[in-house]
C-alpha positions in Angstrom: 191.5 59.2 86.5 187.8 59.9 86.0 188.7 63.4 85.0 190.9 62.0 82.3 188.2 59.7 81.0 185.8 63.0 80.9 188.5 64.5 79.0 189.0 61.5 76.7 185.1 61.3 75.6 184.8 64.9 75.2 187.8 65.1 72.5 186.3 62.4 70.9 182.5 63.8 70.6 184.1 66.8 69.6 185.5 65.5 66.5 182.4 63.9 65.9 179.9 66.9 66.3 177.5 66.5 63.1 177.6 62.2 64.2 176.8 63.4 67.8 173.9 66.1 66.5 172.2 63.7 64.8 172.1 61.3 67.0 170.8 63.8 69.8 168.8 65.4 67.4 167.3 62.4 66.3 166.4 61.2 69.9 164.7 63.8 70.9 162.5 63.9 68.0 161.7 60.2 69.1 161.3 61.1 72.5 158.6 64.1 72.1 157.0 61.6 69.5 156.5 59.5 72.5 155.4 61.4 74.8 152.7 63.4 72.6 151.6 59.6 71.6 151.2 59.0 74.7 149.2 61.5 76.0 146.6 61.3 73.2 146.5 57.8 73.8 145.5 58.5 78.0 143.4 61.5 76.7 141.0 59.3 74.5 141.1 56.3 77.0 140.5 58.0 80.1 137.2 60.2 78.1 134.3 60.6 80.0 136.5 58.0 83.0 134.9 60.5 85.7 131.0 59.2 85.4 130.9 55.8 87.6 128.4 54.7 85.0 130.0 55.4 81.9 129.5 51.5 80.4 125.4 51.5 81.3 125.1 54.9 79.9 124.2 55.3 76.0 123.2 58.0 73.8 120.6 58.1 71.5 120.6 58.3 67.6 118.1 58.7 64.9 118.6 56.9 61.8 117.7 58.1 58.3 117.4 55.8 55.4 117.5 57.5 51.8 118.4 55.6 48.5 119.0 52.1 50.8 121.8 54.3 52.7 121.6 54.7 56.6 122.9 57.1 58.0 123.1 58.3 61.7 122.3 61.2 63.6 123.3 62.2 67.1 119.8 63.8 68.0 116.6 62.0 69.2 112.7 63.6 68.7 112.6 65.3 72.2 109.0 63.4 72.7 110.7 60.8 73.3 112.8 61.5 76.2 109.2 62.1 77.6 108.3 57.8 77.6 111.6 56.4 77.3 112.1 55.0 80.8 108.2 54.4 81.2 108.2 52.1 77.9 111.2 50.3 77.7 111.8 47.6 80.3 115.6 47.9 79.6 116.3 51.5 80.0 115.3 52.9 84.3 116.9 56.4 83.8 117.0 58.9 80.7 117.7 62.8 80.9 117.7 65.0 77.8 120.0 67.7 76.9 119.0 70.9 75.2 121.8 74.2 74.4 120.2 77.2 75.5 121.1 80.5 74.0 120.7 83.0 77.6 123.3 84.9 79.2 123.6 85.5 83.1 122.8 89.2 84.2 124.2 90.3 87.3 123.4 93.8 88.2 124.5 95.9 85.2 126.7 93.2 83.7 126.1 90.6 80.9 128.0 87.0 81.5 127.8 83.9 78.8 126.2 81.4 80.8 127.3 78.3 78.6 123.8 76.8 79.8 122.0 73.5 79.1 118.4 72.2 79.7 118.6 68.7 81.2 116.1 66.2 83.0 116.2 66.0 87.2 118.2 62.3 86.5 120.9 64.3 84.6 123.0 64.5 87.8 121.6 60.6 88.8 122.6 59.7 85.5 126.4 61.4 85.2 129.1 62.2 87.8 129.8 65.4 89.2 131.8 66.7 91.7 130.0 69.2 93.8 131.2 72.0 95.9 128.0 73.3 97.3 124.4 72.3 96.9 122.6 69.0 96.0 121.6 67.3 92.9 118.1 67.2 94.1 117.5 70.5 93.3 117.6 70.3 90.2 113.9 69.5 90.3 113.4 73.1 91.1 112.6 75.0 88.0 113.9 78.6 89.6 117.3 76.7 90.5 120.5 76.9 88.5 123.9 74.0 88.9 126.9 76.4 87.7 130.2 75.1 87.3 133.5 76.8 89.8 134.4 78.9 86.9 131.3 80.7 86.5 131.0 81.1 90.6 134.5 83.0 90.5 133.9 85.0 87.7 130.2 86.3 88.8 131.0 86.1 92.4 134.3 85.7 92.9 133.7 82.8 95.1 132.8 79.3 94.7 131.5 78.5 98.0 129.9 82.1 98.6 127.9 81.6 95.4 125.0 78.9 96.5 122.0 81.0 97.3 122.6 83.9 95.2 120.3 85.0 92.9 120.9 86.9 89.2 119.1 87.1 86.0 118.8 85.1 83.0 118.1 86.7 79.9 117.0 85.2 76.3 116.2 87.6 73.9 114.1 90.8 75.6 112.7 88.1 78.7 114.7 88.6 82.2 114.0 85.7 84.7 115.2 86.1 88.5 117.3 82.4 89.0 118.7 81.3 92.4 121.9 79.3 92.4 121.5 76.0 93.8 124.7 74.3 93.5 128.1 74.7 92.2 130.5 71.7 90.9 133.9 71.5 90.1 135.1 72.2 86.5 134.9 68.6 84.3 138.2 67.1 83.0 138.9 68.7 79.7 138.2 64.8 78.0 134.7 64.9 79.3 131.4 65.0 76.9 130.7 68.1 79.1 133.4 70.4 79.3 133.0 74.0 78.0 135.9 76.5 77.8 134.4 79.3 80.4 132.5 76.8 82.3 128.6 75.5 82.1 125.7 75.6 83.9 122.6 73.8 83.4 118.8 73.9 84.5 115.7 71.8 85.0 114.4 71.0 81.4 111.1 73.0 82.0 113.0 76.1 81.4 113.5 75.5 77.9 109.5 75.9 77.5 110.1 79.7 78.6 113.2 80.0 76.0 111.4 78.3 73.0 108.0 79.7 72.9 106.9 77.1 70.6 108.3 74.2 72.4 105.6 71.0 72.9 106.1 67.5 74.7 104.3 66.0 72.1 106.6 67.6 69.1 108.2 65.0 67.7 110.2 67.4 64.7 112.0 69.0 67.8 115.5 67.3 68.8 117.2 67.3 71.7 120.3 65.0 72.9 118.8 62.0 74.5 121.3 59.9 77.2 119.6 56.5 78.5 120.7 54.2 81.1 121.0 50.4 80.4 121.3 48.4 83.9 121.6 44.9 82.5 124.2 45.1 80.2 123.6 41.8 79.1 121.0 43.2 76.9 123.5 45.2 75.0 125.3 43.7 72.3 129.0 43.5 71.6 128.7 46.5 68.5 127.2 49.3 71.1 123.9 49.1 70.2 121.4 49.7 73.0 119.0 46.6 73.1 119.1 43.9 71.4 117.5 44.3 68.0 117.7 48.6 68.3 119.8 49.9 66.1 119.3 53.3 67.4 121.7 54.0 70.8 125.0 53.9 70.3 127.6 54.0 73.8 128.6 57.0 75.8 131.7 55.4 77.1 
């Protein structure tokens, strides 16, 4: 009887094949539609969900004023990312982040090292899953943190790289680096992620890229990240402290 019914349903779709097409067609459209909806919806609500301190952490801005128009910058002087966290009562961690333009040299070999300049609280500040090493030394100026990526592409290992030592190289300078850490590859919707991998070094580096570099410049801009513990300092629009108009929130 069940096979008659099967047959039943299938004459009967089969006189109604453009009815049935659209219908199917149509569905699946609205199904895909979901779905793709859906995960943009996770990807944007789950950004930057792997640092355990994502709602205290903020980013500094500058703001320009021209013609009575503000308008808001995503840089901070690098000066002060010096005194932040020794002038402001509210803010007890800050690390800045500065692009550096080197490559990795391993014996004959040339590698984009997708390297940053950061602060010793950088890896206090953010979450990151290591595989080797601790986040301690990155108060060593000689050390390097490089992500699992670059381990298995230089040294085909991540836990064999810590301890190994190559080259960086900006412009005709060569400097001798030893790897201190490696840490797992960040969630593609992370403020950190970098197709190839990243790496990052003590800020004190970035004196012996850029020549010309000063603490006290204040024209030189950097990306500034600040900690806020007592969020009840912070109001409801994402500004920083109250009456600063110039942080605006990481998570």
């Amino acid at each position: 009887m069940i096979k008659s019914y099967l047959l039943i349903t299938f004459r009967s779709l089969m006189k109604n094949k453009l009815f049935i097409l659209i219908n199917v067609f149509g569905m699946g459209i609205a199904i895909a539609c979901c779905i793709v909806g859906y995960l943009a919806f996770e990807y944007d609500t789950e950004f930057d969900a792997m640092h355990k301190n994502k709602e205290q952490i903020y980013r500094v801005s500058s703001v320009r004023e021209f013609e009575n128009k503000f308008t808001r910058f995503g840089n901070a002087p690098l000066a002060l990312g010096e005194i932040v966290d020794k002038t402001l009562k509210d803010v007890d961690g800050s690390s800045r982040y500065v692009h550096s333009w080197s490559n990795f040299k391993l014996e004959d070999d040339l590698f984009a090292a997708n390297l940053t300049y950061v602060d010793p609280e950088f890896f206090e500040l953010f979450t990151f899953d290591f595989i080797s090493g601790k986040p301690s030394s990155l108060k060593d100026k000689m050390s390097v943190f490089i992500s699992e990526n670059i381990a298995k592409r230089l040294f085909h290992s991540a836990q064999e790289a810590q301890g190994k030592t190559m080259k960086q190289v900006y412009g005709t300078e060569l400097k001798e680096v030893k790897v201190a850490g490696v840490f797992s590859e960040p969630p593609m919707n992370s403020s950190f992620y970098k197709k190839g991998g990243s790496a990052f070094m003590n800020m004190e580096n970035a004196k012996d890229e850029y020549q010309s570099l000063r603490e006290d410049d204040w024209k030189r801009e950097c990306t500034l990240f600040v900690r806020v513990n007592d969020l009840t300092r912070v109001n409801v629009e994402g500004n920083a402290v109250e009456g600063d108009d110039t942080a605006e929130a990481f998570a």
